[in-house]
ZABA-88067 format. One line per 10 residues: number of its first residue (from 1); for each residue x, y, z of N, C-alpha, C, O, CB. Coordinates in pm, 1 decimal. Glycine has a CB too. Example, Ala and Ser with C-alpha at 12.3 -4.5 7.8 and 13.67 -1.06 7.14 Angstrom:
REM residues 2
1> 1319.0/-569.0/780.0/1230.0/-450.0/780.0/1320.0/-330.0/780.0/1423.6/-331.9/846.5/1130.8/-447.3/904.6  1285.0/-225.0/708.0/1367.0/-106.0/714.0/1290.0/3.0/787.0/1340.9/113.8/803.9/1408.4/-59.8/572.5
This chain:
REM residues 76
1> 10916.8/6807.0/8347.5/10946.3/6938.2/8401.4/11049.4/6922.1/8513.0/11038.4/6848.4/8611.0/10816.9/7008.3/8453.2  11160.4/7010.2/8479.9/11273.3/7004.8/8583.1/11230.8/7039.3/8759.2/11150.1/7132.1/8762.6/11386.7/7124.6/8525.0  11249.4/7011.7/8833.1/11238.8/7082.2/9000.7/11266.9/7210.9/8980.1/11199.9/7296.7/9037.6/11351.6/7026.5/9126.4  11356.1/7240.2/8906.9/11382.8/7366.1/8914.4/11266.9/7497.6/8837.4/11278.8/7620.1/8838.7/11523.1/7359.6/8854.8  11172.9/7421.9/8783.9/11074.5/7510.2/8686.7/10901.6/7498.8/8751.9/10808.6/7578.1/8736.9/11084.9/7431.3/8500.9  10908.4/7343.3/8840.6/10801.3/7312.3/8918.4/10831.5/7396.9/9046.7/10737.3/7454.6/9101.1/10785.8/7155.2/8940.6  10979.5/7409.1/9106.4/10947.0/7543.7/9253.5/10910.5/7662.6/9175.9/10823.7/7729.5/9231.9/11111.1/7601.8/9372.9  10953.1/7710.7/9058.3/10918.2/7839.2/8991.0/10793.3/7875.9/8979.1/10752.9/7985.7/9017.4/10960.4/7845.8/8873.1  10702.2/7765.3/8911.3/10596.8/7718.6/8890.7/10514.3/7789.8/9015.7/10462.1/7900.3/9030.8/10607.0/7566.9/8877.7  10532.9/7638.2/9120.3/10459.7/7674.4/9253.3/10518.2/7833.9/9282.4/10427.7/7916.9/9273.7/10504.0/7550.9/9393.4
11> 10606.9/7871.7/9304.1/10618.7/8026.9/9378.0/10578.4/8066.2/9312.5/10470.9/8008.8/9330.2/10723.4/8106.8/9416.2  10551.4/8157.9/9190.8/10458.9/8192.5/9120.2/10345.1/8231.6/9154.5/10308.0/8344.1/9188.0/10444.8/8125.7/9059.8  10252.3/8072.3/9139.8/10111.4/8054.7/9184.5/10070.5/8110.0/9326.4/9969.0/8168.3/9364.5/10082.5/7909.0/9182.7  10179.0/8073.2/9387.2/10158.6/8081.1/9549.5/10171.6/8258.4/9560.2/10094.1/8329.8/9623.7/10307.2/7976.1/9657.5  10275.2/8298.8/9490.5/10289.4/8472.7/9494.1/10142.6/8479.1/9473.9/10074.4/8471.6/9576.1/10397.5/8569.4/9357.7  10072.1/8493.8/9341.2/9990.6/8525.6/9276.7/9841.6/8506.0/9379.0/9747.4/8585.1/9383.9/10013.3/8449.7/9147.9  9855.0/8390.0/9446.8/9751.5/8370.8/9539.4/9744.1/8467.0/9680.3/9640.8/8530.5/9701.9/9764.5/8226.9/9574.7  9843.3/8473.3/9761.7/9899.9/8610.5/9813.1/9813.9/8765.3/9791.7/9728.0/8833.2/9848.0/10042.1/8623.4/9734.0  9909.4/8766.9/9659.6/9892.9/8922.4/9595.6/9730.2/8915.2/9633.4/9676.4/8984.5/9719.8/9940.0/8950.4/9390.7  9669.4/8823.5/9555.9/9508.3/8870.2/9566.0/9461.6/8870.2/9695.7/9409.2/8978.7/9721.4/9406.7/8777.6/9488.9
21> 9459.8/8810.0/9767.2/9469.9/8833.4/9892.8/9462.8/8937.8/9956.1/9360.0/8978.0/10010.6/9547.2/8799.2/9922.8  9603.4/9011.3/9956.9/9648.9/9126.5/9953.9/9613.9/9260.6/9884.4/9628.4/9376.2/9924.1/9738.0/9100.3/9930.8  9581.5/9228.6/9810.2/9485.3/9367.9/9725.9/9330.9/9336.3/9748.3/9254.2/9422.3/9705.0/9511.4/9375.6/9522.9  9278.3/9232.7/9805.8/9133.5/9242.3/9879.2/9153.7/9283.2/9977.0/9074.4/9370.1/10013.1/9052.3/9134.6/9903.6  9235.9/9256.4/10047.4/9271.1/9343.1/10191.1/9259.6/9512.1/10192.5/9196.4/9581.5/10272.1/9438.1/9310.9/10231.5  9333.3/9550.1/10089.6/9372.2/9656.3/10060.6/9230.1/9760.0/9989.2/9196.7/9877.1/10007.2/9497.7/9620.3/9971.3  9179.4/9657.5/9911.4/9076.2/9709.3/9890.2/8967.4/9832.6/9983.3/8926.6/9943.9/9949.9/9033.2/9602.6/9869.2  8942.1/9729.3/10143.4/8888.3/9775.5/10192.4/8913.9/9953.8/10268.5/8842.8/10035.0/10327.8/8874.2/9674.3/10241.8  9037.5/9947.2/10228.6/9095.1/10111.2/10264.8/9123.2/10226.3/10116.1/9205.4/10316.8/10101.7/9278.9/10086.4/10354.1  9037.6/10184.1/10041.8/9042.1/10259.6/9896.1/8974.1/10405.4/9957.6/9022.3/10517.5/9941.4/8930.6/10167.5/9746.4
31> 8858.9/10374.4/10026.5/8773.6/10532.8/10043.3/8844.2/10608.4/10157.4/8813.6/10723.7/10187.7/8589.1/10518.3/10093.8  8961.4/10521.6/10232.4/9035.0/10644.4/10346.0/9164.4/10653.6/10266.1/9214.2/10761.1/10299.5/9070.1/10589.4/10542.3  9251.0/10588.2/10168.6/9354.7/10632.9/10143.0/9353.7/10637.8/9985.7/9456.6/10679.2/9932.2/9454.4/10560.4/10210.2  9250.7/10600.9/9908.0/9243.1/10605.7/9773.2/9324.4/10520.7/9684.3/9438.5/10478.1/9701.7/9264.2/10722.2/9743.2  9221.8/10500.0/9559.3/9323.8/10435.8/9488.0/9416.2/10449.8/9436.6/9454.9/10337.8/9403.3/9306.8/10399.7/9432.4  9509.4/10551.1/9393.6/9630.7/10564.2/9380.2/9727.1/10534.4/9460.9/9840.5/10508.2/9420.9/9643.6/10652.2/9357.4  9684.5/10535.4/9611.1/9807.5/10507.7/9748.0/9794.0/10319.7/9718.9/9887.0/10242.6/9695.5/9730.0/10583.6/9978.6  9655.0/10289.5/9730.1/9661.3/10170.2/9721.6/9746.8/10107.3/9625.4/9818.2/10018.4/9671.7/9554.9/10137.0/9711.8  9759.2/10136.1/9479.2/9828.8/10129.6/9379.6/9964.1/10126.0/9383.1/10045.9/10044.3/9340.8/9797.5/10207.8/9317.6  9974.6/10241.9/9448.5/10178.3/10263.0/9435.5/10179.0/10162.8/9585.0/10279.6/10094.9/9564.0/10282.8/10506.6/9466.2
41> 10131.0/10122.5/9704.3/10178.6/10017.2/9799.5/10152.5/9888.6/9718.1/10264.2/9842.5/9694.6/10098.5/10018.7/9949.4  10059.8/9810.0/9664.7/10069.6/9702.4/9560.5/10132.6/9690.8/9455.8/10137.3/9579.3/9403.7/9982.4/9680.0/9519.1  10209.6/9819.7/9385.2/10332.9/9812.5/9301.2/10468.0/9821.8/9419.1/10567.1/9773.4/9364.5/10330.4/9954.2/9177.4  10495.7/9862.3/9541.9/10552.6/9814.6/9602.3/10602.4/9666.0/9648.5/10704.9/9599.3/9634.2/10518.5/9865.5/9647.0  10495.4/9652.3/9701.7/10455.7/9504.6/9748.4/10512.1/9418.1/9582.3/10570.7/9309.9/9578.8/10236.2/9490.6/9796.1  10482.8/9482.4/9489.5/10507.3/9323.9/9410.9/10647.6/9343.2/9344.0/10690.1/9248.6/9277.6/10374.8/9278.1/9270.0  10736.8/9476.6/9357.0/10860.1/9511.9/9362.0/10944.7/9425.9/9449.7/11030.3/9347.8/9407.9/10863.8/9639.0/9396.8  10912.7/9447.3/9579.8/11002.7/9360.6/9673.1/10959.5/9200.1/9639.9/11053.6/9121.0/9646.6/10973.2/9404.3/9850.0  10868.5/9161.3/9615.9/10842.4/9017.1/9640.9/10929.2/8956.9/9495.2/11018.3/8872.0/9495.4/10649.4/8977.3/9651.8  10893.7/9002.2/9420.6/10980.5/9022.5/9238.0/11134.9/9035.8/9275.2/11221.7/8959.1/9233.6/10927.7/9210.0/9125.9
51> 11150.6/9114.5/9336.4/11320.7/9115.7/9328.0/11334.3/8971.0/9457.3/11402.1/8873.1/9426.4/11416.2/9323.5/9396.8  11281.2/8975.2/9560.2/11329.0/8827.4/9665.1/11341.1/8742.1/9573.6/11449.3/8692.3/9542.6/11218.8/8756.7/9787.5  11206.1/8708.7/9507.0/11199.8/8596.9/9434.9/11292.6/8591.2/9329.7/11332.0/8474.8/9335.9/11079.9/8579.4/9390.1  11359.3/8652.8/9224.7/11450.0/8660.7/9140.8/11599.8/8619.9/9187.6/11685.9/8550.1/9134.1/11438.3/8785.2/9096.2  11594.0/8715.9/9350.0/11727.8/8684.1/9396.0/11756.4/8507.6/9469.3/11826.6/8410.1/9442.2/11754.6/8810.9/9514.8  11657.2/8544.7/9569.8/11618.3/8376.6/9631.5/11621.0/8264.3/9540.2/11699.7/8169.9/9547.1/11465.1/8361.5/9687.7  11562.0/8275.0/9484.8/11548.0/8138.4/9350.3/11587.5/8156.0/9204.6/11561.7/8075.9/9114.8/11388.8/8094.1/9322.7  11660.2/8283.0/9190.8/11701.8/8248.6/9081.1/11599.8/8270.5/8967.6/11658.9/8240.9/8863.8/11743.8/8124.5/9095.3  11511.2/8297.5/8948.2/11389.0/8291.5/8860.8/11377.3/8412.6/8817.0/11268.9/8466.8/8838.9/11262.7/8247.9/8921.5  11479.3/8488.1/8745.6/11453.5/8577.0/8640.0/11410.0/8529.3/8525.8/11407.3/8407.3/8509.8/11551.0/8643.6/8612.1
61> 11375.1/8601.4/8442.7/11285.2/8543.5/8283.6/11427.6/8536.7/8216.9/11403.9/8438.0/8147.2/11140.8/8681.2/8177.7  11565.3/8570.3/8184.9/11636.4/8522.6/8124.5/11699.6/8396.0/8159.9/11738.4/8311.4/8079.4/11696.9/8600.9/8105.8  11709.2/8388.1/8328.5/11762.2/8237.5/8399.5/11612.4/8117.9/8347.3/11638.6/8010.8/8292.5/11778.0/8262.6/8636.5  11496.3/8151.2/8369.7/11428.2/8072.0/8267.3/11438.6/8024.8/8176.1/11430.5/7906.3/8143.5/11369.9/8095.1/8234.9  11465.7/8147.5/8102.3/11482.2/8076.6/7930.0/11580.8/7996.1/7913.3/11561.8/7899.8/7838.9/11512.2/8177.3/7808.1  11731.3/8015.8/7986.9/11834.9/7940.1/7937.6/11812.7/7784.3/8034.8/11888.0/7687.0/8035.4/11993.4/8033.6/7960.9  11689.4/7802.9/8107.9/11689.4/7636.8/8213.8/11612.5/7567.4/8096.4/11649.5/7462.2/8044.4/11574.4/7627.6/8411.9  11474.5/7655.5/8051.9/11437.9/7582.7/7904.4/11500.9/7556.9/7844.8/11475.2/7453.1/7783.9/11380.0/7622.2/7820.7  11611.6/7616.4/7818.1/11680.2/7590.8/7653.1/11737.3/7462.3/7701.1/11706.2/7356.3/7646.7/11819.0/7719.7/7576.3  11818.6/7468.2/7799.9/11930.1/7364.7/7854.6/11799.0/7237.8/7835.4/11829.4/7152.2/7752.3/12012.3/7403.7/8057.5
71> 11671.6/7220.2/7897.1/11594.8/7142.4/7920.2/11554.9/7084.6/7796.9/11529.1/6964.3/7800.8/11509.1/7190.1/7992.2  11541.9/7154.9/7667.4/11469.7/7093.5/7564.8/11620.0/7065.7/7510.2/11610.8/7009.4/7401.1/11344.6/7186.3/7470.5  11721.1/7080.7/7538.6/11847.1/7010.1/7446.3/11913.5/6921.3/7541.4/12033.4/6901.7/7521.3/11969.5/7123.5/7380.3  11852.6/6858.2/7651.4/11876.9/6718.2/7741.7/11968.6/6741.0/7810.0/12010.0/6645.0/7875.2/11908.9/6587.8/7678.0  12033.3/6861.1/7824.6/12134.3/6872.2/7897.2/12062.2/6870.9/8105.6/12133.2/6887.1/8204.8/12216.7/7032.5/7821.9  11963.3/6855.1/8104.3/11906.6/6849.7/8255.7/11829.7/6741.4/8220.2/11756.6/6687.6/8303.4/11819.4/6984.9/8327.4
């Protein structure tokens, strides 16, 4: 696995560990702001972190596929 698919990898996981985090947090304000507010701020929240991460590292699902492709035809 290239460095470049193991930082993807880890940010990922590490987002994903976060998020939950973050929506247990959030949880606890469901009965003063409901779940729909909660909803559209955690589709927020994973809007901005989705576009950083895409822009920051590069890790869109099409820049993926072509680091795979490049990867399984030895060119990395």
């Amino acid at each position: 696995m290239s460095d470049f698919i193991g930082m993807r990898t880890y940010a990922t996981l590490l987002w994903q560990l976060l998020r939950s985090l973050i929506e247990g947090a959030l949880d606890g304000l469901v009965r003063q702001l409901g779940r729909r507010v909660i909803n559209k701020v955690l589709a927020a929240i994973d809007q901005g972190v989705e576009g950083f991460l895409e822009e920051a590292l590069q890790i869109s699902a099409p820049q993926v596929a072509v680091q795979l492709q490049a990867e399984a035809l030895g060119y990395l």
